[in-house]
C-alpha positions as CSV (number, residue, x, y, z in Angstrom):
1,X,19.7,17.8,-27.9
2,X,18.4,15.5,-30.7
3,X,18.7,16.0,-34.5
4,X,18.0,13.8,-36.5
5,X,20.2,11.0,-38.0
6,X,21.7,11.5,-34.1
7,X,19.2,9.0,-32.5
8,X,20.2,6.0,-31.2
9,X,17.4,3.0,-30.5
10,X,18.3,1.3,-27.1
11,X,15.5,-1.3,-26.5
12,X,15.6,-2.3,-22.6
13,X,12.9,-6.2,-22.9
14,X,12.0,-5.5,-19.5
15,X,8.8,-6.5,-17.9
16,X,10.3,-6.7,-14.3
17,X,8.1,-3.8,-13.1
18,X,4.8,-4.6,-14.1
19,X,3.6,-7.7,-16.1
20,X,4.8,-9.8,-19.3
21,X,4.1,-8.4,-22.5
22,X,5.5,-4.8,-22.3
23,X,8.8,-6.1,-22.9
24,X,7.7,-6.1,-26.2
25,X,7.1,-2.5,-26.9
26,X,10.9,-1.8,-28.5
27,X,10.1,-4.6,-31.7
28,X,6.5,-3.4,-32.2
29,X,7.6,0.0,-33.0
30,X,10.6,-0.6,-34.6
31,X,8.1,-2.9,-37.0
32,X,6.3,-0.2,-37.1
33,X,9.5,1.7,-39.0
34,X,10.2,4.2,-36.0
35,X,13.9,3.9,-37.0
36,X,13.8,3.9,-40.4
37,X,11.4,7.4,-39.9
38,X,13.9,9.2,-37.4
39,X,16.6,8.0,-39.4
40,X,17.6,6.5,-36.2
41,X,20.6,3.9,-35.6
42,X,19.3,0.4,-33.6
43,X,21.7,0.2,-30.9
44,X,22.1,-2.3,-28.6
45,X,19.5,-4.7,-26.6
46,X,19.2,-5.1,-22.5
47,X,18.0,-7.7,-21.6
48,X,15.8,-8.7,-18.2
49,X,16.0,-12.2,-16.5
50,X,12.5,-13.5,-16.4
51,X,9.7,-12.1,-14.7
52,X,8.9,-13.5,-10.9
53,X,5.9,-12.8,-9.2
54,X,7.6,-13.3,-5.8
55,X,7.2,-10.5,-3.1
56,X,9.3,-11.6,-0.1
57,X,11.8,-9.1,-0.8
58,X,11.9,-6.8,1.8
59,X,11.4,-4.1,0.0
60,X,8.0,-5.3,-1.1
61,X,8.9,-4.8,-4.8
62,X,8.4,-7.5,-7.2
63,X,11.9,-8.4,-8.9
64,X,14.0,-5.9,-7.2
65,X,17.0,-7.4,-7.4
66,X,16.6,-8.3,-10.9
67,X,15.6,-4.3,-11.7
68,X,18.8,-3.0,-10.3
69,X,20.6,-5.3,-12.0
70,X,19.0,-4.0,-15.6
71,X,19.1,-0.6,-14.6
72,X,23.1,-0.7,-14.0
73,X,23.8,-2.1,-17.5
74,X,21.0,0.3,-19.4
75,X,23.0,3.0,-17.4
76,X,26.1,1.7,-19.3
77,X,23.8,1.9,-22.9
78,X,22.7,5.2,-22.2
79,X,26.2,6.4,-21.3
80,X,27.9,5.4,-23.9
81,X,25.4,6.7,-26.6
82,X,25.2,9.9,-24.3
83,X,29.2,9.9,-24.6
84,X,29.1,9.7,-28.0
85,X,27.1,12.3,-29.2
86,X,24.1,10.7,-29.7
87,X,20.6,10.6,-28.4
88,X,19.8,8.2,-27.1
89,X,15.5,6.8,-27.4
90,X,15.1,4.2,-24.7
91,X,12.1,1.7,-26.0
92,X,11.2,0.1,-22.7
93,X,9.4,-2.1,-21.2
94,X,7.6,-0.8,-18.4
95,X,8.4,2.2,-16.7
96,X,11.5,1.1,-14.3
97,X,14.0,1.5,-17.8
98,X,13.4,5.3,-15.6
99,X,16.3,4.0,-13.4
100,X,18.8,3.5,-16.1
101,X,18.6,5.9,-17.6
102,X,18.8,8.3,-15.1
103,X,22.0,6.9,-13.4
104,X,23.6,7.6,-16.8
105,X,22.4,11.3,-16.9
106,X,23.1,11.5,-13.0
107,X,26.6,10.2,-13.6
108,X,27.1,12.8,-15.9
109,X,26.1,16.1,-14.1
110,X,23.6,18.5,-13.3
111,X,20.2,17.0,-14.6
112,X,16.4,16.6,-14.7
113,X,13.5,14.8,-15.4
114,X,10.4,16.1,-17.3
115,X,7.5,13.1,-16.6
116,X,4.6,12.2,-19.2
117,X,2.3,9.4,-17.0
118,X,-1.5,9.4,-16.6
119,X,-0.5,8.0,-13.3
120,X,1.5,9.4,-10.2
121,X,3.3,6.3,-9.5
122,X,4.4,8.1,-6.1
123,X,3.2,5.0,-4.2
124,X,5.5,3.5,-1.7
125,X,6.5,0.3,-2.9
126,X,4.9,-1.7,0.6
127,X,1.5,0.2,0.0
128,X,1.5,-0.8,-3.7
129,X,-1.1,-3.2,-4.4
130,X,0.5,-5.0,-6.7
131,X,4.8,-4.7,-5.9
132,X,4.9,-3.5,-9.6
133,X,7.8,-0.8,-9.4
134,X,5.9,1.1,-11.8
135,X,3.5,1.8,-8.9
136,X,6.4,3.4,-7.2
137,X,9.3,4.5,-9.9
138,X,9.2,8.4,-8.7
139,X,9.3,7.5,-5.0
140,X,12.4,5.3,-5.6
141,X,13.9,8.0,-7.9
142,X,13.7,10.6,-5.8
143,X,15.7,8.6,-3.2
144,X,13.0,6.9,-1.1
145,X,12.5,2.8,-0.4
146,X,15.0,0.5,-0.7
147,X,19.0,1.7,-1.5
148,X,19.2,-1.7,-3.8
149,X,17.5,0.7,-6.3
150,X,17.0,4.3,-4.3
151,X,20.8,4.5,-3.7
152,X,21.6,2.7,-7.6
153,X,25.6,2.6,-8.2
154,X,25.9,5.3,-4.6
155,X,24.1,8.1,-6.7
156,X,20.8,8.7,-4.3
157,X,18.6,10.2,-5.3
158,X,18.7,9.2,-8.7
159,X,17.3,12.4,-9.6
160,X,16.2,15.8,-7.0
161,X,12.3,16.2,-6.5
162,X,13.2,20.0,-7.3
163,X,14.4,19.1,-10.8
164,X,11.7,17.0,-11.7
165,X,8.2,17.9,-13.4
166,X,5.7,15.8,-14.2
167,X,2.8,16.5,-16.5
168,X,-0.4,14.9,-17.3
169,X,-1.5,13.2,-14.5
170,X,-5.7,12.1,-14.3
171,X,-5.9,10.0,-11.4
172,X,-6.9,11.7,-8.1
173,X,-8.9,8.8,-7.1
174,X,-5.8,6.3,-6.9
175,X,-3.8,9.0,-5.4
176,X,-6.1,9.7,-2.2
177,X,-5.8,6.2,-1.2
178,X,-2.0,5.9,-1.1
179,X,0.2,7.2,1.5
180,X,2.6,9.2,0.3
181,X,1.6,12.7,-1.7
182,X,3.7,14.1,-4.4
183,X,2.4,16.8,-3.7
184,X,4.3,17.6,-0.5
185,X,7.9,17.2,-2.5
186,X,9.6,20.3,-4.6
187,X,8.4,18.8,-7.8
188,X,6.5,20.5,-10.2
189,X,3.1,18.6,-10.6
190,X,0.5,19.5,-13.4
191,X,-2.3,17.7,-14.1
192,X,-3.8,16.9,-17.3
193,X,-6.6,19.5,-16.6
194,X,-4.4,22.3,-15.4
195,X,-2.1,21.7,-18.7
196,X,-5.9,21.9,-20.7
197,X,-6.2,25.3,-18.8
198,X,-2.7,26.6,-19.6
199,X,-2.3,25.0,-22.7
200,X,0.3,22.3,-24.1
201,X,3.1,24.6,-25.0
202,X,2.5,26.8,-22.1
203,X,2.8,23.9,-19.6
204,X,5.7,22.6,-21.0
205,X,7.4,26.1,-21.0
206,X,6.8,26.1,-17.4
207,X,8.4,22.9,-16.7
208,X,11.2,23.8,-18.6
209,X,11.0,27.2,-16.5
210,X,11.5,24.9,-13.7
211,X,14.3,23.3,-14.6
212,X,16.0,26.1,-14.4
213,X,15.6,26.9,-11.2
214,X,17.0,23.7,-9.9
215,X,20.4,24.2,-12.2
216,X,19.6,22.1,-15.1
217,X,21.9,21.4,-17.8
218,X,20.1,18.3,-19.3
219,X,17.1,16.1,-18.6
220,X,15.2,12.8,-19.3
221,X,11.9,12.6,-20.6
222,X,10.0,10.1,-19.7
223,X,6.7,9.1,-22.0
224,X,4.4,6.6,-20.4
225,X,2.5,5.9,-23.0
226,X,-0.7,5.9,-21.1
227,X,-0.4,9.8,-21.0
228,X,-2.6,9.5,-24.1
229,X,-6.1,9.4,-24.5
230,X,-7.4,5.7,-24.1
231,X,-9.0,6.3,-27.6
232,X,-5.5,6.0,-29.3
233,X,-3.7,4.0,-26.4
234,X,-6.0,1.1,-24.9
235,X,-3.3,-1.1,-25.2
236,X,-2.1,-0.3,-21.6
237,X,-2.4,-2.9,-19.0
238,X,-4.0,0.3,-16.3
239,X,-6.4,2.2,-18.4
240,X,-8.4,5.4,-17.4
241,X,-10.6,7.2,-19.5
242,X,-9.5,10.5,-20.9
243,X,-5.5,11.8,-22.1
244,X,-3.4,13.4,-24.4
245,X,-4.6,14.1,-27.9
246,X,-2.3,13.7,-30.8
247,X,-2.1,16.9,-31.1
248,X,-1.6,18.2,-27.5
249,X,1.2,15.7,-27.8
250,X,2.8,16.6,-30.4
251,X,2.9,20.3,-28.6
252,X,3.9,19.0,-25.4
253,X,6.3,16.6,-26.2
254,X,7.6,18.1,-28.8
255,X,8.0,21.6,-27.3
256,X,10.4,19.8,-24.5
257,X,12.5,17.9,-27.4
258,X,13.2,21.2,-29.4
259,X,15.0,22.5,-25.7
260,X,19.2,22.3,-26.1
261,X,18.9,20.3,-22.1
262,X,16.7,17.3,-23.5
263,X,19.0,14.7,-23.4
264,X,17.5,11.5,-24.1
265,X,13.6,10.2,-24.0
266,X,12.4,6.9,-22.5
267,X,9.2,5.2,-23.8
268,X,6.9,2.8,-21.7
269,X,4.5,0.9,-21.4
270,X,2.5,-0.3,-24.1
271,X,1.3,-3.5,-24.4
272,X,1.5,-5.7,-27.9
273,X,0.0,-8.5,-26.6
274,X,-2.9,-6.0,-26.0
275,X,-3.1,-4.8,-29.3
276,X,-3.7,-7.5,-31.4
277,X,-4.4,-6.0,-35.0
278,X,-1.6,-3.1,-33.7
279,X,-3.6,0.1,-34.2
280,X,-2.5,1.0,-31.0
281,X,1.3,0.5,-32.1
282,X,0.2,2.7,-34.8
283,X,-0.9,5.6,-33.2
284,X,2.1,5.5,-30.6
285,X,4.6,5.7,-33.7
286,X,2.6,8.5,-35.0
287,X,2.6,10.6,-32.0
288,X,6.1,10.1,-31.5
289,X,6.9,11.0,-35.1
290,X,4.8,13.9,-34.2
291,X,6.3,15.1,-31.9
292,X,9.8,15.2,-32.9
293,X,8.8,16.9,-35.7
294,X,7.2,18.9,-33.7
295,X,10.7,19.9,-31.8
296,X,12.4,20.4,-35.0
């Protein structure tokens, strides 16, 4: 659980798993004063080799060896925070700092994943368009594809489809073209018009719900930071219209921090080098800050 002065800032410069630029998501919002705000300590940096668009792997995944390679030593970062008592806020990068961090919470017990994405990102990695592991981080977490990262430090799957829920989802049209459906796992899957019906706090009551079921004594949760609305998140290298307000947010997110399980919270995704004049960076921090209030 997080309280604050607890929070440790792990910033993982990856890009492996989509394109340059996201790496620098960690130092645009700690310029923003995201640590100074939670009252957060800045722990320690991982950082990637460079970025290869090379697909020969057999896996089909752009820098795979490279990925596993990061996700063992942000699995050690993690740990040790986790180890310590703290909390620890993973500033990625794009969304494959979801490996690391949970082999540290798998090495550790009985544990979960709660999922903010507008995407799926259930592709397997050789139907991918583009090898980008953030096409396919769920399918890999949940123990399919390649061992190098399904089957990370012998710990497959990385986390159960039955203790995983994801929320927010708005892209139906990607998802009928690929050839593997989430849909068929035991995840919980809401989209971001079922959680409009419900309602933020409802929805994330019923992941949280879920969780339970599966035997859940902490989780991850995961913020891609395209789950928002494109008004307040362009700066995303995949953009679809629609997302998240502020304040649906700052319910959502924040109702899953205030639960005792929540055990530490990755960010992805955004893009500085698409945000030039960093309003984007600006509302990011915001909702963030919002939403820990929020679980106060």
């Amino acid at each position: 659980m997080w309280r604050r002065g607890q929070v440790e800032i792990i910033q993982v410069r990856t890009n492996l798993g989509l394109v340059p630029g996201v790496e620098r998501l960690g130092g645009a919002l700690l310029d923003e004063g995201l640590a100074k705000a939670l009252d957060a300590t800045v722990g320690p940096v991982v950082e990637a080799p460079p970025y290869s668009r090379d697909r020969t792997h057999p896996s089909r995944l752009l820098n795979a060896e490279a990925m596993a390679e990061v996700a063992l030593r942000q699995a050690v970062a993690v740990g040790n925070a986790l180890d310590a008592g703290r909390f620890p806020l993973v500033l990625g990068g794009d969304d494959s700092v979801i490996f690391g961090s949970l082999l540290a919470l798998r090495r550790r017990g009985a544990h979960g994943l709660v999922f903010l994405d507008a995407h799926t990102d259930f592709y397997p990695p050789e139907d991918s368009p583009t090898g980008e592991a953030s096409d396919s981080e769920l399918y890999l977490a949940f123990g399919h594809g390649t061992d190098l990262i399904a089957d990370l430090d012998g710990s497959k799957p990385l986390v159960a489809a039955r203790a995983a829920a994801l929320i927010g989802r708005r892209d139906p049209d990607e998802q009928r073209e690929t050839g593997a459906a989430l849909s068929a796992t035991d995840a919980l899957v809401v989209s971001l018009r079922e959680m409009r019906e419900a309602g933020a706090e409802a929805t994330a009551r019923r992941a949280l719900a879920h969780l339970d079921g599966a035997g859940v004594e902490r989780f991850l949760l995961h913020v891609d930071a395209d789950v928002l609305d494109d008004a307040l998140m362009p700066a995303v290298d995949y953009r679809l219209p629609d997302g998240l307000g502020r304040r649906e947010f700052a319910v959502l997110a924040g109702t899953l921090l205030a639960d005792g399980r929540v055990a530490a919270l990755d960010v992805t995704i955004y893009n500085p080098t698409l945000d030039p004049g960093g309003e984007a960076r600006r509302n990011l921090t915001g909702c963030l800050l919002d939403a820990f209030e929020h679980g106060r």
